[in-house]
N, CA, C and O atoms as a printed pandas DataFrame, in Angstrom:
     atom_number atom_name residue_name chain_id  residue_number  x_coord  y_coord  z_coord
0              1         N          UNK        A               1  -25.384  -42.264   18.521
1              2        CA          UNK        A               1  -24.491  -41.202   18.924
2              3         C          UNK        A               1  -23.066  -41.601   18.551
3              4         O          UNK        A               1  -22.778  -42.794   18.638
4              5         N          UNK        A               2  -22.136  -40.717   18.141
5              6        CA          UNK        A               2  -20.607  -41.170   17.546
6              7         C          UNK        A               2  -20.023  -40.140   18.096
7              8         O          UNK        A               2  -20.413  -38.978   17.979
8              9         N          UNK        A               3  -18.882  -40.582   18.838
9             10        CA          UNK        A               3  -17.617  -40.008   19.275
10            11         C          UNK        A               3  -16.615  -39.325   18.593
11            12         O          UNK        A               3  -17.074  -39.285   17.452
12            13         N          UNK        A               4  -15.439  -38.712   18.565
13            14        CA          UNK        A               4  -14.722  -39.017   17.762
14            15         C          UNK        A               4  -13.220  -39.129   19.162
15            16         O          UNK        A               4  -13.186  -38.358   20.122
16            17         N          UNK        A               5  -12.468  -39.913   18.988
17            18        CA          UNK        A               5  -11.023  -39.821   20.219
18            19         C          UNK        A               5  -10.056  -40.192   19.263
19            20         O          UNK        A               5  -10.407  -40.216   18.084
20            21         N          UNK        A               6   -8.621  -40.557   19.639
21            22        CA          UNK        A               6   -7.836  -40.520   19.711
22            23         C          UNK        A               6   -6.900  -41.425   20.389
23            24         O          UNK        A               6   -6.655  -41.046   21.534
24            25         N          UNK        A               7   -6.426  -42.278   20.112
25            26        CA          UNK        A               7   -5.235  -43.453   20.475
26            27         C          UNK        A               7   -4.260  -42.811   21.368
27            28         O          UNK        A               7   -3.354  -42.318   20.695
28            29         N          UNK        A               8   -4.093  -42.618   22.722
29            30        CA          UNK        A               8   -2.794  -42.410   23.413
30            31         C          UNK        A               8   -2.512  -43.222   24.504
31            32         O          UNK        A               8   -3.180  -43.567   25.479
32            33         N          UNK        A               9   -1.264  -43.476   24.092
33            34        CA          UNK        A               9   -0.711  -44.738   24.820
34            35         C          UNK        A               9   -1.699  -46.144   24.670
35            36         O          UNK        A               9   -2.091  -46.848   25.600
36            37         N          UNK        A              10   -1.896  -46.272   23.621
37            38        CA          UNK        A              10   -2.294  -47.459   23.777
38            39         C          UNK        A              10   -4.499  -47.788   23.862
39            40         O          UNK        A              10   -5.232  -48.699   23.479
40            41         N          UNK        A              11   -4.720  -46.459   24.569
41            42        CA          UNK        A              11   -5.896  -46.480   24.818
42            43         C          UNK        A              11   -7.149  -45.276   23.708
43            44         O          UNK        A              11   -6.834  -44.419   22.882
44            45         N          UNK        A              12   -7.993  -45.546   23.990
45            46        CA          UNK        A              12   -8.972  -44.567   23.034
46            47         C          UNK        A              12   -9.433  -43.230   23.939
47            48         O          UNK        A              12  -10.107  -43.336   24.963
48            49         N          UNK        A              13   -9.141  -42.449   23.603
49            50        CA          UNK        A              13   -9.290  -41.202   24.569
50            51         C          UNK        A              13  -10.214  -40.296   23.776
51            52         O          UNK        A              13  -10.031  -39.763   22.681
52            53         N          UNK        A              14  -11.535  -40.242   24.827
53            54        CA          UNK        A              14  -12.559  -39.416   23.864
54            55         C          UNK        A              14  -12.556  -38.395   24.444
55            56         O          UNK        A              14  -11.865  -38.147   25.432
56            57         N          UNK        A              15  -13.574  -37.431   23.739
57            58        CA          UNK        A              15  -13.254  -35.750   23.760
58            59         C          UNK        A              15  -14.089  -35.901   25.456
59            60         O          UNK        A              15  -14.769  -36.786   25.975
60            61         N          UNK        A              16  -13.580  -34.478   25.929
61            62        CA          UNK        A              16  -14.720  -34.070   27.514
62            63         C          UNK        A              16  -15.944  -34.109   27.025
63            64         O          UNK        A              16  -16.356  -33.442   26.076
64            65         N          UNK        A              17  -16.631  -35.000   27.753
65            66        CA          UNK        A              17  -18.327  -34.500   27.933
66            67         C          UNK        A              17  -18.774  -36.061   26.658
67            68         O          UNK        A              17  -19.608  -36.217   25.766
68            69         N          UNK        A              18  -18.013  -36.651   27.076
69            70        CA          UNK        A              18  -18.202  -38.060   26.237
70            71         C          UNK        A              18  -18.575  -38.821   27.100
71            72         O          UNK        A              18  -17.506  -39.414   27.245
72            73         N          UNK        A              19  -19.195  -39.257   27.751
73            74        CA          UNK        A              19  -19.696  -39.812   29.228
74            75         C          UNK        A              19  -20.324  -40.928   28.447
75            76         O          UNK        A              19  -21.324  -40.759   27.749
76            77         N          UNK        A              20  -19.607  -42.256   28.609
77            78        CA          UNK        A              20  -20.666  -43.235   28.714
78            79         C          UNK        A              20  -20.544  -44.086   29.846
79            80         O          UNK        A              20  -19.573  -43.951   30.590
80            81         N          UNK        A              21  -21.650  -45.183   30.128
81            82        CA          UNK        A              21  -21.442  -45.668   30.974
82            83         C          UNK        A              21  -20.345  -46.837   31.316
83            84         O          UNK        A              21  -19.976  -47.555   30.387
84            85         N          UNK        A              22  -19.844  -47.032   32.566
85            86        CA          UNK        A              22  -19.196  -48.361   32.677
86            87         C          UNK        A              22  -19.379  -49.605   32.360
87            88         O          UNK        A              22  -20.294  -50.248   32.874
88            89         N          UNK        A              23  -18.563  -50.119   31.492
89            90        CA          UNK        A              23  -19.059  -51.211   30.670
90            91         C          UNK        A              23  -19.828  -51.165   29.306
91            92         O          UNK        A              23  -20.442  -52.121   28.831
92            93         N          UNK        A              24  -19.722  -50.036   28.791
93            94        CA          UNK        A              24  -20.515  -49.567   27.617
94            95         C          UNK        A              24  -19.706  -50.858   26.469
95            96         O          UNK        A              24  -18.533  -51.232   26.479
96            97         N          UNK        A              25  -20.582  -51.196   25.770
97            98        CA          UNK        A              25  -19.570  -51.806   24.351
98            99         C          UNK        A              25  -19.520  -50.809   23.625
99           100         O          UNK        A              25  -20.434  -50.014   23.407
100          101         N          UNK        A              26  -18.339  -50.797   23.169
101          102        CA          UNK        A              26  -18.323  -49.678   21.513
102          103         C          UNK        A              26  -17.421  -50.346   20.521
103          104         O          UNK        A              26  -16.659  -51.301   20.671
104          105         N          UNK        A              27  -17.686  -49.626   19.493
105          106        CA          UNK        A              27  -17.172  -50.152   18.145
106          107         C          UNK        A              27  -15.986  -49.343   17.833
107          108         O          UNK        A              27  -16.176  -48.188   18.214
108          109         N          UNK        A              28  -14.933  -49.491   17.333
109          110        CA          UNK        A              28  -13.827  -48.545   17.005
110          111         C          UNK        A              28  -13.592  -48.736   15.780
111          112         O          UNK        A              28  -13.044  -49.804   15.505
112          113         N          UNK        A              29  -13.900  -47.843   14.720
113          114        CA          UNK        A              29  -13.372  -47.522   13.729
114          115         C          UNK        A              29  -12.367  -46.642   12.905
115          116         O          UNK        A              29  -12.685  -45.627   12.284
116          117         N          UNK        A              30  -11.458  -47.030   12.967
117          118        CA          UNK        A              30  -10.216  -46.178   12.303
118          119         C          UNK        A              30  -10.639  -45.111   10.870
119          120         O          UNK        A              30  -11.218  -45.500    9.855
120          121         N          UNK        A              31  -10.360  -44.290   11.035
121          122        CA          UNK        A              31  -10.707  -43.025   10.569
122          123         C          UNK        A              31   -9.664  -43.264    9.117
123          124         O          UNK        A              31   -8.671  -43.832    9.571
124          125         N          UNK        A              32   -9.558  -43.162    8.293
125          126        CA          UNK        A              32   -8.647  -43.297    7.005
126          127         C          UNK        A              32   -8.785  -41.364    6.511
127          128         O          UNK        A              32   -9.673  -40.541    6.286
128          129         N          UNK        A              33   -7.254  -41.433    6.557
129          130        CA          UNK        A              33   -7.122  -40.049    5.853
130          131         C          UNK        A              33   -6.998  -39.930    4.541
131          132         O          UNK        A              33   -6.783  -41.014    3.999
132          133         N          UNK        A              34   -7.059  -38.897    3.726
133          134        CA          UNK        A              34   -6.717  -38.525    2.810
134          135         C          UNK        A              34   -5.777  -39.012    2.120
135          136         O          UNK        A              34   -5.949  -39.731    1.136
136          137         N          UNK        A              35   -4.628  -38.643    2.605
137          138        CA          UNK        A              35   -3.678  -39.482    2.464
138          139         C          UNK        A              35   -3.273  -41.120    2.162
139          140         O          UNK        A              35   -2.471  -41.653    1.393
140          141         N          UNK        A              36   -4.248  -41.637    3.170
141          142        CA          UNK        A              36   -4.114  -43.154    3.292
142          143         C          UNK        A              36   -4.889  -43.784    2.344
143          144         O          UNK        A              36   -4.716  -44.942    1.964
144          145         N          UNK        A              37   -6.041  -42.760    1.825
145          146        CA          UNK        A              37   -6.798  -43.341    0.717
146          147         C          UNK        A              37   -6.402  -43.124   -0.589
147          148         O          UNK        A              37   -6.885  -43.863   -1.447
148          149         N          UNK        A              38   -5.298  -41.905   -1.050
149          150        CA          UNK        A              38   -4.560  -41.659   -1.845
150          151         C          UNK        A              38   -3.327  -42.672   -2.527
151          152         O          UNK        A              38   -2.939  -42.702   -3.695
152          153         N          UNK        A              39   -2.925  -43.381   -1.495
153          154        CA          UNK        A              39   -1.773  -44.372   -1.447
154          155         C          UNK        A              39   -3.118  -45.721   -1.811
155          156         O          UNK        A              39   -3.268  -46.351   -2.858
156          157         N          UNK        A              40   -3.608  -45.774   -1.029
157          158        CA          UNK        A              40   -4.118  -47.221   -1.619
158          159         C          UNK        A              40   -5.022  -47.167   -3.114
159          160         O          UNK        A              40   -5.322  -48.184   -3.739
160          161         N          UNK        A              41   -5.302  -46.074   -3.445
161          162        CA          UNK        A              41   -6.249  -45.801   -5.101
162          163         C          UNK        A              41   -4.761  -45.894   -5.803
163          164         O          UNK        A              41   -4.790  -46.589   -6.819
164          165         N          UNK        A              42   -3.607  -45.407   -5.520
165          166        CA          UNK        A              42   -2.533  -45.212   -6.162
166          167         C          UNK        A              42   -1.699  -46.810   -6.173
167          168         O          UNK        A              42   -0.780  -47.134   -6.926
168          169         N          UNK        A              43   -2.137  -47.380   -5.440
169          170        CA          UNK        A              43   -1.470  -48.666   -5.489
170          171         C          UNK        A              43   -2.740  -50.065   -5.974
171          172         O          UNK        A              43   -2.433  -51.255   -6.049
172          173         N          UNK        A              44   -3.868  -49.604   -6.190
173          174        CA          UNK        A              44   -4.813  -50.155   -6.721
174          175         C          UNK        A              44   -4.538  -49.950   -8.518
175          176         O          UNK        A              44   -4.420  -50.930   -9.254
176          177         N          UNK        A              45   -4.479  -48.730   -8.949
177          178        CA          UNK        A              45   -4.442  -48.080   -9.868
178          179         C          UNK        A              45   -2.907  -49.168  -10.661
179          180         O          UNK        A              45   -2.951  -49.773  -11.732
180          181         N          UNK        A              46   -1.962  -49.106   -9.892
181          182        CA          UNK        A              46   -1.067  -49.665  -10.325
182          183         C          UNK        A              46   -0.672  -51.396  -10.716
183          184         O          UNK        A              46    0.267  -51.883  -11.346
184          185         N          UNK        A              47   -1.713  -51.937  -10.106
185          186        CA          UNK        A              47   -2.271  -53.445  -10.251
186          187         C          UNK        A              47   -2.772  -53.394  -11.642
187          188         O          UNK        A              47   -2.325  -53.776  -12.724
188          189         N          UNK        A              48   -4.119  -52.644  -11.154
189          190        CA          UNK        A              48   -5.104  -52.810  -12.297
190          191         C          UNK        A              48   -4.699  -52.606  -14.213
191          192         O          UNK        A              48   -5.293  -53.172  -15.130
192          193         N          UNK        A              49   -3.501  -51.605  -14.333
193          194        CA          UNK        A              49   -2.697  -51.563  -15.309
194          195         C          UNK        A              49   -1.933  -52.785  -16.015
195          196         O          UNK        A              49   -1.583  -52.963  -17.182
196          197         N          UNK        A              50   -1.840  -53.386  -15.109
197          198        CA          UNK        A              50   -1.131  -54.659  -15.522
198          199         C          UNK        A              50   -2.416  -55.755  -15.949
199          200         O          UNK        A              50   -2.359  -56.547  -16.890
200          201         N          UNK        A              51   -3.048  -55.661  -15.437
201          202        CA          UNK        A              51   -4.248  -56.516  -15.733
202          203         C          UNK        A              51   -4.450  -56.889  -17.388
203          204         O          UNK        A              51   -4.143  -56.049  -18.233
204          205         N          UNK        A              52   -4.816  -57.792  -17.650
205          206        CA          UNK        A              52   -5.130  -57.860  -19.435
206          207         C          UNK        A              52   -6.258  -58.931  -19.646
207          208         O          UNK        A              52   -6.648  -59.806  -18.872
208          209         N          UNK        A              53   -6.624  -58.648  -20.776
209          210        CA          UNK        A              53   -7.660  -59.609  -21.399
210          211         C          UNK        A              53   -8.816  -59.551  -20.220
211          212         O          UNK        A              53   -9.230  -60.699  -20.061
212          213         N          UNK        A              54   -9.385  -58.767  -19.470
213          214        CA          UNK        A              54  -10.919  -59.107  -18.795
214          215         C          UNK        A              54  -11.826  -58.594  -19.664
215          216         O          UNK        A              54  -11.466  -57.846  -20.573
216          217         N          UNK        A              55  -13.180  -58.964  -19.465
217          218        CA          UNK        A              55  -14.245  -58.374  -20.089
218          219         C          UNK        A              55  -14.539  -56.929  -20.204
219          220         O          UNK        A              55  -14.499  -56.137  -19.263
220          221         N          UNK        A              56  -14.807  -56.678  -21.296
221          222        CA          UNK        A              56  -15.707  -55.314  -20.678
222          223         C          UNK        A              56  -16.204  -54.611  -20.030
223          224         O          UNK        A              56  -15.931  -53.464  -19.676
224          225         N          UNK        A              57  -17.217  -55.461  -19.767
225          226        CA          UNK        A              57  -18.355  -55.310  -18.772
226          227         C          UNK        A              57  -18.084  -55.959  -17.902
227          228         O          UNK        A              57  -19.062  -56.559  -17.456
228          229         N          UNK        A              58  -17.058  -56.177  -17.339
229          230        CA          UNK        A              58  -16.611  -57.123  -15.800
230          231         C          UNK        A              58  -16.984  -56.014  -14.592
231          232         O          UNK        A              58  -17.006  -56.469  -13.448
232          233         N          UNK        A              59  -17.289  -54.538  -14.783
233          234        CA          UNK        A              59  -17.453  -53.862  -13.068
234          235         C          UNK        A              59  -18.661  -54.224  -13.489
235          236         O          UNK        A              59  -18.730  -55.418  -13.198
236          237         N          UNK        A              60  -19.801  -53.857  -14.075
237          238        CA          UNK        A              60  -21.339  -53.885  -14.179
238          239         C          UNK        A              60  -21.790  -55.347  -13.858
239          240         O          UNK        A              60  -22.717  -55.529  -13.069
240          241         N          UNK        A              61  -20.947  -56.713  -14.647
241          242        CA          UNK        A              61  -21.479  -57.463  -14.440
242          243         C          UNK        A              61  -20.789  -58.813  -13.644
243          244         O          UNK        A              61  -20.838  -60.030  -13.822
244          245         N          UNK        A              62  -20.118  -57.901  -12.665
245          246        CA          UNK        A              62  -18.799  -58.842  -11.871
246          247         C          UNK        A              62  -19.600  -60.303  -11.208
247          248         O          UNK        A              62  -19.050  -61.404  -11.170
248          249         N          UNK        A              63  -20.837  -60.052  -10.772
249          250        CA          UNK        A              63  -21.785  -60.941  -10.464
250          251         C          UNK        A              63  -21.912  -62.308  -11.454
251          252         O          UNK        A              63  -22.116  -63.472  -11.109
252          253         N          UNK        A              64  -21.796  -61.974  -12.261
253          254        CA          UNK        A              64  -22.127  -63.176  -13.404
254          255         C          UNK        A              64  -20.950  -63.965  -14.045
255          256         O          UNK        A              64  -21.005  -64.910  -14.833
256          257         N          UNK        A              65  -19.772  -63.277  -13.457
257          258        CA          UNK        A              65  -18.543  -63.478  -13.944
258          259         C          UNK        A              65  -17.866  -64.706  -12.971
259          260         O          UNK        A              65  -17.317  -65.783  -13.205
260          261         N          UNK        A              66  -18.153  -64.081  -11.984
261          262        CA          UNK        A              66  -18.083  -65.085  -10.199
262          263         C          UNK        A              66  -18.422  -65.812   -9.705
263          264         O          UNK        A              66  -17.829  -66.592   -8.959
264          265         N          UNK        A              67  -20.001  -65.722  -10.134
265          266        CA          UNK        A              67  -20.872  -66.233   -9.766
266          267         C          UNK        A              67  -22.160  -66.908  -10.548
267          268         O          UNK        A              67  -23.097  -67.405   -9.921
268          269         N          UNK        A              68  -22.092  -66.865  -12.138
269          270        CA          UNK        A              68  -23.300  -67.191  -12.395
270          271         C          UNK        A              68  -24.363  -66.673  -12.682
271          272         O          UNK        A              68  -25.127  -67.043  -13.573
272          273         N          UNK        A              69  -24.546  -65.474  -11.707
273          274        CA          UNK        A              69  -26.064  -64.629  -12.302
274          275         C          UNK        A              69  -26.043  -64.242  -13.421
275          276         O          UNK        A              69  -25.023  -64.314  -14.106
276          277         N          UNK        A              70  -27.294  -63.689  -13.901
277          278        CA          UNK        A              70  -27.475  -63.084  -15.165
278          279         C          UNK        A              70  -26.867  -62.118  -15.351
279          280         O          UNK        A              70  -26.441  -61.404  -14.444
280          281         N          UNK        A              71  -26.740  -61.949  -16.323
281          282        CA          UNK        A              71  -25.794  -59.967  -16.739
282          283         C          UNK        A              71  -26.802  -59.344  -16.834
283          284         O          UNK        A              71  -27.903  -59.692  -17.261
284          285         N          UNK        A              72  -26.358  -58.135  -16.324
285          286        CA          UNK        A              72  -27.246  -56.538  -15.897
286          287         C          UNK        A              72  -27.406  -56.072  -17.826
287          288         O          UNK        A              72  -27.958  -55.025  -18.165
């Protein structure tokens, strides 16, 4: 079952009729917007330009590059 709340003041505030019990563990995962994923492809994007001389085939065969395995 997944929630969705909201950060106020400090705390996680879930929607009415979110009832769990006292002492429940939960996991909190920050939600990434549009936005926030826009800025980081855009600032990825801007690294990777500068980059020079890698292989070719370095996404397909990043494994073998790192690490040794065989190439795909």
């Amino acid at each position: 079952m997944t929630y969705r709340g909201k950060v106020v003041g400090g705390k996680v505030v879930l929607p009415p009729g979110a009832d769990l019990p006292e002492g429940s563990e939960v996991a909190v995962l920050p939600v990434v917007t549009a936005k926030e994923a826009a800025e980081l492809a855009d600032g990825l994007l801007r690294i990777a330009k500068k980059v020079r001389g890698l292989p070719p085939d370095l996404a397909k065969n990043h494994d073998h590059y790192l690490h040794g395995h065989p190439k795909k």
